[in-house]
Z-matrix of the N, CA and C atoms (Angstrom, degrees):
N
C 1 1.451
C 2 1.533 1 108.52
N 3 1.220 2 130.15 1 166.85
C 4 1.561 3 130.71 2 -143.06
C 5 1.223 4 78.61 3 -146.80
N 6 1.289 5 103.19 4 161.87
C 7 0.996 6 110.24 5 176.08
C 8 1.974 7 127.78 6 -159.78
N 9 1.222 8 119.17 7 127.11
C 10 1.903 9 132.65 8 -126.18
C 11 1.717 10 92.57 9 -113.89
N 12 1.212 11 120.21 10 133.35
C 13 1.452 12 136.57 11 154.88
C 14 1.629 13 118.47 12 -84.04
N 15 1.227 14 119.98 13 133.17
C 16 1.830 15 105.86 14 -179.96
C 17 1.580 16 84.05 15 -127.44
N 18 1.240 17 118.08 16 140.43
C 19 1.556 18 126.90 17 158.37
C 20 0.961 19 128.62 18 -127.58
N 21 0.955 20 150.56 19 110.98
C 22 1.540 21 151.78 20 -150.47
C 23 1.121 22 111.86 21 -137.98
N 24 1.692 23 121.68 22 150.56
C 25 1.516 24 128.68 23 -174.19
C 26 2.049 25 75.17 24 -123.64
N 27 1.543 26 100.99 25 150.03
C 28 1.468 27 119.79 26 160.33
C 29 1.753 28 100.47 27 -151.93
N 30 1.702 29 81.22 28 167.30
C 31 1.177 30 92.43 29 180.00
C 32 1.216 31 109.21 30 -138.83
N 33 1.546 32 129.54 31 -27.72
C 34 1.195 33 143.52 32 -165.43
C 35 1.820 34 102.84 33 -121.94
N 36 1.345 35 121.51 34 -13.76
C 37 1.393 36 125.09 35 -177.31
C 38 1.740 37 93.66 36 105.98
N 39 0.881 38 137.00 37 -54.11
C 40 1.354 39 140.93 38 -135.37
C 41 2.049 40 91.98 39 -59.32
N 42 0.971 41 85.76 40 -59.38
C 43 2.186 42 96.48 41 -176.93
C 44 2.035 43 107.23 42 -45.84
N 45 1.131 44 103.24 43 -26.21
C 46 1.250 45 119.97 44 176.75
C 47 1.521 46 124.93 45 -67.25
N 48 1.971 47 85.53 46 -53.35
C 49 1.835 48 89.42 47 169.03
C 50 1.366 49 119.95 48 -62.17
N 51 1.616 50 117.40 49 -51.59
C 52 1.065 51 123.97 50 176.50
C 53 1.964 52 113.26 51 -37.50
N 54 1.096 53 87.21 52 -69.88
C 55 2.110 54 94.80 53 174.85
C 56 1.671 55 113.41 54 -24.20
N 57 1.558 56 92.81 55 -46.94
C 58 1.681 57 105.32 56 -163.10
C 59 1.537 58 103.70 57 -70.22
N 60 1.832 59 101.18 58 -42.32
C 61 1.995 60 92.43 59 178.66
C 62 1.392 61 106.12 60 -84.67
N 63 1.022 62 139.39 61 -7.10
C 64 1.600 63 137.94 62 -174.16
C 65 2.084 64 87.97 63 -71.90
N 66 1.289 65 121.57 64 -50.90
C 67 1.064 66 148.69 65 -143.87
C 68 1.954 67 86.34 66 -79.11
N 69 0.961 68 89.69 67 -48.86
C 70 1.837 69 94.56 68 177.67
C 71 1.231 70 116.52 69 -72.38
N 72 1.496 71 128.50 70 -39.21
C 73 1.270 72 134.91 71 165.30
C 74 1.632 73 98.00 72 -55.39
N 75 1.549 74 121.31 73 -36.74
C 76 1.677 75 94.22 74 -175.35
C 77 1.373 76 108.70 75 -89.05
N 78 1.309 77 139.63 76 -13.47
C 79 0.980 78 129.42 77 170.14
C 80 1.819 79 134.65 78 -82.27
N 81 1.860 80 93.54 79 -14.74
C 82 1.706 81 101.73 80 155.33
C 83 1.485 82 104.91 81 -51.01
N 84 1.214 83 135.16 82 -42.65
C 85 1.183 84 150.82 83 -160.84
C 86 1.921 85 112.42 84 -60.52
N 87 1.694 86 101.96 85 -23.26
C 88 1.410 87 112.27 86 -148.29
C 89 1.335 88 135.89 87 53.93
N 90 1.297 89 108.34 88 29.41
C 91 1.482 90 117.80 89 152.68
C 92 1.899 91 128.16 90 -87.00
N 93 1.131 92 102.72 91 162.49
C 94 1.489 93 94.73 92 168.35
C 95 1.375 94 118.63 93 -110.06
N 96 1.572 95 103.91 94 163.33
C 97 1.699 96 91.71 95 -166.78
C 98 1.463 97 86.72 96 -152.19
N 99 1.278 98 120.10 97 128.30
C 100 1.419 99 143.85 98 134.88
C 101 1.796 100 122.68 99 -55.10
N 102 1.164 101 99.98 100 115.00
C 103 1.718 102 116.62 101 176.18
C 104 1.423 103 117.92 102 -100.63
N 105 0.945 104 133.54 103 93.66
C 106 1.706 105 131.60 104 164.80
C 107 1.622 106 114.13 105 -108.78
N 108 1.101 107 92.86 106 160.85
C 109 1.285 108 109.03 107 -178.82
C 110 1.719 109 108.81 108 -101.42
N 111 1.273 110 145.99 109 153.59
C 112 0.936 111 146.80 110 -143.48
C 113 1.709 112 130.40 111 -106.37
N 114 1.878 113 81.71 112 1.47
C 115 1.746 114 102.75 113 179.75
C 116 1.630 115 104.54 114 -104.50
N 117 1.714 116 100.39 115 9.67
C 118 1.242 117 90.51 116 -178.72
C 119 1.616 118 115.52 117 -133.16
N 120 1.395 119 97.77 118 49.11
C 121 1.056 120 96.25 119 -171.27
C 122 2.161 121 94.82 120 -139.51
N 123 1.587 122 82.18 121 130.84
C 124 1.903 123 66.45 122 -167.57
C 125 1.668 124 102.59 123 -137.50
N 126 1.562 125 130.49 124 35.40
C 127 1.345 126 148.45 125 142.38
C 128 1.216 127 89.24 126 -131.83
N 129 2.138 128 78.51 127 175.79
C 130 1.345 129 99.47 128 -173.91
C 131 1.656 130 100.46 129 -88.56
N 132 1.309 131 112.70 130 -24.95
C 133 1.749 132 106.32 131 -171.46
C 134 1.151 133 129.07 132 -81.80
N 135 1.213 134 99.19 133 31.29
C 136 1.743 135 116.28 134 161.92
C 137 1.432 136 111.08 135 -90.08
N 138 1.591 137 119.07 136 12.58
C 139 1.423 138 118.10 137 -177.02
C 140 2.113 139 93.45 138 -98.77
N 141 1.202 140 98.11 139 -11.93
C 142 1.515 141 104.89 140 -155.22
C 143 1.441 142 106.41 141 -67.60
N 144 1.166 143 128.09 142 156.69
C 145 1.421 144 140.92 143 -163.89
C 146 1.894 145 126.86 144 56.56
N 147 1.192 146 89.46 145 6.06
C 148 1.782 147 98.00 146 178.99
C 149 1.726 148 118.25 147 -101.23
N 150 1.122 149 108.10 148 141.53
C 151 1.298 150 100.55 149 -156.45
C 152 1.968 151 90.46 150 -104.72
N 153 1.087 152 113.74 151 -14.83
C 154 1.882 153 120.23 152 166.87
C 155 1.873 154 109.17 153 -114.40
N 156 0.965 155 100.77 154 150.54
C 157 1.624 156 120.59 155 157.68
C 158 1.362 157 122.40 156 -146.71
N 159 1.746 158 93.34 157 119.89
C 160 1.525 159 82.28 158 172.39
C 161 1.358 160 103.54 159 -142.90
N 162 1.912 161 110.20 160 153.98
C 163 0.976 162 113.60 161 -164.94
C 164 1.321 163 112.01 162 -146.57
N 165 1.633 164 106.80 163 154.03
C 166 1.591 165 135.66 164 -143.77
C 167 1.229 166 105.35 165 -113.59
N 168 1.837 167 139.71 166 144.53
C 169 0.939 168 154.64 167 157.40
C 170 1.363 169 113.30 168 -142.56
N 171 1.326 170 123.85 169 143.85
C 172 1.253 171 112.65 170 155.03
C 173 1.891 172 114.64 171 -99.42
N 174 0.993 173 130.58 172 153.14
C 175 1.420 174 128.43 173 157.93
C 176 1.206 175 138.04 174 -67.35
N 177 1.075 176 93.61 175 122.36
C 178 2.495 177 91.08 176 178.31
C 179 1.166 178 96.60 177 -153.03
N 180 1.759 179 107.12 178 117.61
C 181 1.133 180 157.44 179 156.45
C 182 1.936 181 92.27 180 75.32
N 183 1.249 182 114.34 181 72.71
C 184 1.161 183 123.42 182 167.31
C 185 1.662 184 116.25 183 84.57
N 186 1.359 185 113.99 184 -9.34
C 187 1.284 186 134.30 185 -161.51
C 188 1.901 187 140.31 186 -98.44
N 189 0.859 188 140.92 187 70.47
C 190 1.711 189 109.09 188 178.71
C 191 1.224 190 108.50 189 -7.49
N 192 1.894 191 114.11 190 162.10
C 193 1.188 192 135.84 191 142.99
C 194 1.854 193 102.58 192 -43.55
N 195 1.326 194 96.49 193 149.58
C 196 1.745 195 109.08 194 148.63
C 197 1.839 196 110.50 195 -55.78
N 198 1.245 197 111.06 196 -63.03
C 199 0.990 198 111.04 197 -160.22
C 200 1.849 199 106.67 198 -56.79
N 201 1.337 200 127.00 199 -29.80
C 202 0.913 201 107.15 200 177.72
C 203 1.667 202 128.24 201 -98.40
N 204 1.425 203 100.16 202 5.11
C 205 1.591 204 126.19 203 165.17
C 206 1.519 205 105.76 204 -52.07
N 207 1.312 206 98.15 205 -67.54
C 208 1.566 207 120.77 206 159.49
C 209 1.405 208 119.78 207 -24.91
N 210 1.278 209 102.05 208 -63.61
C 211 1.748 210 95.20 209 -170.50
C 212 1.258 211 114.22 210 -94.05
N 213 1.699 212 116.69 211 3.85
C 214 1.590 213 105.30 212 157.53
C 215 1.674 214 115.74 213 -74.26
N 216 1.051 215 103.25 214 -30.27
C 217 1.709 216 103.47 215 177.65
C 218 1.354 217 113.57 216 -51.94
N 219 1.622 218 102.77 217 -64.01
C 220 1.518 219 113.87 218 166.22
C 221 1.470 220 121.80 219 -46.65
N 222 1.119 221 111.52 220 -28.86
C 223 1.820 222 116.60 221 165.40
C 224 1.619 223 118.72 222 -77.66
N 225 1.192 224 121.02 223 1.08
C 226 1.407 225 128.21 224 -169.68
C 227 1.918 226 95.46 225 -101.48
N 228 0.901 227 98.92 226 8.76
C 229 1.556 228 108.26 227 167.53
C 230 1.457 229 139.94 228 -139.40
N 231 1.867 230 99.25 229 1.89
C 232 1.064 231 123.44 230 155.80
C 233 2.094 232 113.21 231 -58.66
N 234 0.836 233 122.10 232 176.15
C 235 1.193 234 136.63 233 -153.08
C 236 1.938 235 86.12 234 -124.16
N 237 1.280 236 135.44 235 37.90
C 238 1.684 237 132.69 236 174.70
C 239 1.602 238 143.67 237 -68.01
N 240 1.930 239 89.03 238 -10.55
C 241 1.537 240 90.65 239 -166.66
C 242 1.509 241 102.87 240 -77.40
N 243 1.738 242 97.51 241 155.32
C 244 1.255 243 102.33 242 -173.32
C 245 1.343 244 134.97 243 87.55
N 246 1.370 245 109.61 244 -23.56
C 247 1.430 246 129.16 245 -160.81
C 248 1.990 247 100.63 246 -90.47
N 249 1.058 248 152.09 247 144.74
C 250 1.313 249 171.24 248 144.35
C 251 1.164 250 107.94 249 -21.54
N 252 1.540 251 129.13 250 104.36
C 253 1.725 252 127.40 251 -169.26
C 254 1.415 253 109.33 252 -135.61
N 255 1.013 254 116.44 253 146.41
C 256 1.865 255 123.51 254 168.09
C 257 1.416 256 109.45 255 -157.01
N 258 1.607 257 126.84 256 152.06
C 259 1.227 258 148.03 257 -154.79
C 260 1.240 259 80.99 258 -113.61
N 261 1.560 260 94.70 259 171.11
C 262 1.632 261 116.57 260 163.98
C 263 1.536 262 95.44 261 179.92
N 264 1.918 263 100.38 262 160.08
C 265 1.313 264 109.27 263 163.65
C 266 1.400 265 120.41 264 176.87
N 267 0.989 266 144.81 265 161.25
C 268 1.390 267 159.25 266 178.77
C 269 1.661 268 111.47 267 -77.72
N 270 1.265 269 116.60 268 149.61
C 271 1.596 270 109.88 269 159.14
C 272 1.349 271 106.60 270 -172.91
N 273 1.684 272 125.78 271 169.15
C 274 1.102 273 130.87 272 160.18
C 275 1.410 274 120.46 273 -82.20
N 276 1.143 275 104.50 274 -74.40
C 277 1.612 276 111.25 275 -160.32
C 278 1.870 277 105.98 276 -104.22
N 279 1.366 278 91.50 277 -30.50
C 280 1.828 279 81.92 278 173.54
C 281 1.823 280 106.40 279 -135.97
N 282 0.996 281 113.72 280 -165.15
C 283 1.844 282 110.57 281 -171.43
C 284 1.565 283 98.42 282 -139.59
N 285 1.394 284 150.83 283 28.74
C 286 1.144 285 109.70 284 -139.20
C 287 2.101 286 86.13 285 -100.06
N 288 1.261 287 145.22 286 -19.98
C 289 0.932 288 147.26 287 -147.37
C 290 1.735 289 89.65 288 -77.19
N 291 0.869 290 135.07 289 -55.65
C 292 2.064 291 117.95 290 -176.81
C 293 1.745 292 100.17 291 -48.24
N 294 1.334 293 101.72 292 -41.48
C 295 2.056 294 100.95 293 -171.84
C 296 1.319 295 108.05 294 -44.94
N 297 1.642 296 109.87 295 -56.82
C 298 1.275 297 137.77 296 179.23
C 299 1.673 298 113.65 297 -42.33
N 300 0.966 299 118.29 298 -60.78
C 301 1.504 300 139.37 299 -174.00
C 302 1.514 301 103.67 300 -69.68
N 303 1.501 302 116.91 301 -52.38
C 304 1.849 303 114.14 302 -179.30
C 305 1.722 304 96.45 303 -61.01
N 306 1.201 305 108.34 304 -68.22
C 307 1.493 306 119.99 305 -166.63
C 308 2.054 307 99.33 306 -44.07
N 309 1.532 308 124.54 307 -19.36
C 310 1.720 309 111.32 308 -169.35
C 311 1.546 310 91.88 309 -77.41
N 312 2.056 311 98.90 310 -37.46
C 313 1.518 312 96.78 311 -158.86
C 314 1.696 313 109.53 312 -82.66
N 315 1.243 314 119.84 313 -4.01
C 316 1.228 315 130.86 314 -172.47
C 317 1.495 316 106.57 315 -70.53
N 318 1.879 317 102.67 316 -65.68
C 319 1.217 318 94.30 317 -165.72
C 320 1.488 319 106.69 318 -122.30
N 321 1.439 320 127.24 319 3.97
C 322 1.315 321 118.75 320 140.12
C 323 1.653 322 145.01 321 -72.37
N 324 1.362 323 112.54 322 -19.09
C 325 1.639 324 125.08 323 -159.63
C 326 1.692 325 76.52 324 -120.79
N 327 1.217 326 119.49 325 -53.76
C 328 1.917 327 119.05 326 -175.08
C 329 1.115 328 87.62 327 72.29
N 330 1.335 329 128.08 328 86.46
C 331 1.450 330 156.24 329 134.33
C 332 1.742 331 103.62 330 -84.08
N 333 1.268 332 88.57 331 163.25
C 334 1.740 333 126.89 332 -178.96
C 335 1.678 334 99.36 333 -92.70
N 336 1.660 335 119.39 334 91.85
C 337 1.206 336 90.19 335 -170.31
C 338 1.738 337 92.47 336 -114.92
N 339 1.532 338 95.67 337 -174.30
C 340 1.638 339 95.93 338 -170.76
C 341 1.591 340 97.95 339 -90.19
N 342 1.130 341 106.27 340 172.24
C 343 1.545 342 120.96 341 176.63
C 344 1.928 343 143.73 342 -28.41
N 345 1.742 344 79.95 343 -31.49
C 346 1.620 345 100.04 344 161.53
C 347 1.236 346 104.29 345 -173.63
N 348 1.290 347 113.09 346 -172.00
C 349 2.140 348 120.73 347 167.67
C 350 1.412 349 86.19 348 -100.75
N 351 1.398 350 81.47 349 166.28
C 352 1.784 351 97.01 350 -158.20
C 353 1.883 352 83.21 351 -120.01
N 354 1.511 353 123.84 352 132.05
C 355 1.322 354 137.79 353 -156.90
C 356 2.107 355 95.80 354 -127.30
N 357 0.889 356 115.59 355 98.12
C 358 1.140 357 109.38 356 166.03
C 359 1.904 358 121.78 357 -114.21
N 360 1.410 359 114.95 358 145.92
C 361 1.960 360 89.50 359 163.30
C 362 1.258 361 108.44 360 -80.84
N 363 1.607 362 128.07 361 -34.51
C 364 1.657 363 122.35 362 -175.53
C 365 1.607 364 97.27 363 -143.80
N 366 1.233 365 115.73 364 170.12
C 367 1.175 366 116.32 365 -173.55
C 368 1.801 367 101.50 366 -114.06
N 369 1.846 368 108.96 367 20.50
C 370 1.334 369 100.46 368 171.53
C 371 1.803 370 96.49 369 -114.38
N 372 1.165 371 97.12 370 -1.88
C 373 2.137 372 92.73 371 -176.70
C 374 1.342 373 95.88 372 -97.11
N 375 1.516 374 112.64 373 147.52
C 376 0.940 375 150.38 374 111.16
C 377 1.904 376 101.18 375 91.61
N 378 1.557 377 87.96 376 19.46
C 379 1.765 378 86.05 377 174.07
C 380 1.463 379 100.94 378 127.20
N 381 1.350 380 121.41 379 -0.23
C 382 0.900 381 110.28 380 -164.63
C 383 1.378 382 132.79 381 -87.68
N 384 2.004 383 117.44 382 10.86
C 385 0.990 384 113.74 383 167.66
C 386 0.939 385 123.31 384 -94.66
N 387 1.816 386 120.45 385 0.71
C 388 1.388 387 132.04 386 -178.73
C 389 1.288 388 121.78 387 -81.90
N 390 1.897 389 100.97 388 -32.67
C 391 1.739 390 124.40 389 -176.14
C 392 1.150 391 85.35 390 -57.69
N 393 1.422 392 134.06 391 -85.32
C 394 1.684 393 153.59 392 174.53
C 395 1.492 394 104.01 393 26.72
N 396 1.922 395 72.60 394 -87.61
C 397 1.568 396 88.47 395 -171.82
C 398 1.577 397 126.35 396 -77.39
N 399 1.366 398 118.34 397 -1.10
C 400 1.516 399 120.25 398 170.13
C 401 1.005 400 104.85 399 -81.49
N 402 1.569 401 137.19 400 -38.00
C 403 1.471 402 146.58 401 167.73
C 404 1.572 403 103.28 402 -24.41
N 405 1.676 404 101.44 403 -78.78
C 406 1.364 405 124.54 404 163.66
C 407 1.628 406 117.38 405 -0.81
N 408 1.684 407 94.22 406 -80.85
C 409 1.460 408 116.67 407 169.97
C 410 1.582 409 128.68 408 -58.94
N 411 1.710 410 115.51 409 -19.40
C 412 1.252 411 107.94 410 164.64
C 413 1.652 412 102.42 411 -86.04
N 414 0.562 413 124.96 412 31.19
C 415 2.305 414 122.10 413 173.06
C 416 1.601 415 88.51 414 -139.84
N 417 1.092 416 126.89 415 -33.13
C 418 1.678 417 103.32 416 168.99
C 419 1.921 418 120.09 417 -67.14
N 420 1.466 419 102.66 418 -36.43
C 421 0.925 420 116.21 419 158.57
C 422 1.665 421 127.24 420 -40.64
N 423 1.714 422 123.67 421 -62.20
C 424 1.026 423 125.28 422 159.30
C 425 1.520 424 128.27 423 -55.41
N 426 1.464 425 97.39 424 -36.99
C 427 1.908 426 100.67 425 165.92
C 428 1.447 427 117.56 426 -49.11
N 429 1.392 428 133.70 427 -34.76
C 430 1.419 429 153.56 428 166.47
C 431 1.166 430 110.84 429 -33.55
C-alpha cells in the first residue's frame, strides 16, 4: 500500500473539500493518505516517506495563498523527484494558482505528475464531487 500527502491552503473551506474528496478517490484505491493543512507544516521533511504529493491552493486575485508560496520554497529542499504529484484548487473568477503549483512540481522538483491540476470553483457545482474524487483515483492509479 502507498502511501499520499494532501496539503492544502483555504480560505473560505472550499480548497479543503476538494483535498478531502481527492483524498477519497485515493483511498477507493486502498492507499493511505495523510491530509494537512499548510499552516502546519514547518520543515521540509514532512514530505518524507510518501510515495504521492499533492497540493492545494485556492486563488485570490490571480494568485496562490502566501502560505503555500511558502511551502513550495520549503519543498525545493524536500527530496520529490520522481515521486507521484498533483495540484488542485478552488477559485472565483480565474484559476491560475493549481497551473502554478503542477508546473513548480513538474519541472522544478521533476515529479511524476498526473495528467493536469484539477481547477474547480466548489466541489458541490457542477460535478465537482466526482472531478475530486476521480482526480484522487488518477494518482492512485499512478501509485500502482
Amino acid at each position: 500500500m502507498a502511501k499520499a500527502l494532501i496539503v492544502y491552503a483555504t480560505r473560505t473551506g472550499e480548497t479543503e473539500q476538494i483535498g478531502n474528496l481527492i483524498a477519497e478517490g485515493i483511498r477507493f484505491s486502498g492507499h493511505e493518505v495523510v491530509i494537512m493543512k499548510v499552516t502546519e507544516i514547518k520543515k521540509e521533511d514532512v514530505f518524507n516517506g510518501f510515495d504521492a504529493v499533492v497540493l492545494g491552493s485556492p486563488t485570490y486575485h490571480g494568485e496562490m495563498v502566501q502560505g503555500m508560496k511558502t511551502l513550495l520554497f520549503m519543498a525545493e529542499k524536500a527530496q520529490l523527484e520522481g515521486k507521484i504529484g498533483g495540484a488542485f484548487g478552488s477559485f472565483g473568477w480565474s484559476g491560475e494558482a493549481p497551473g502554478r503549483i503542477f508546473d513548480t512540481m513538474k519541472n522544478i522538483y521533476k515529479m511524476q505528475m498526473v495528467s493536469m491540476p484539477l481547477q474547480l470553483k466548489s466541489a458541490k457545482l457542477g460535478g465537482g464531487m466526482k472531478m475530486a474524487q476521480d482526480y484522487g483515483r488518477e494518482i492512485a492509479q499512478k501509485l500502482a
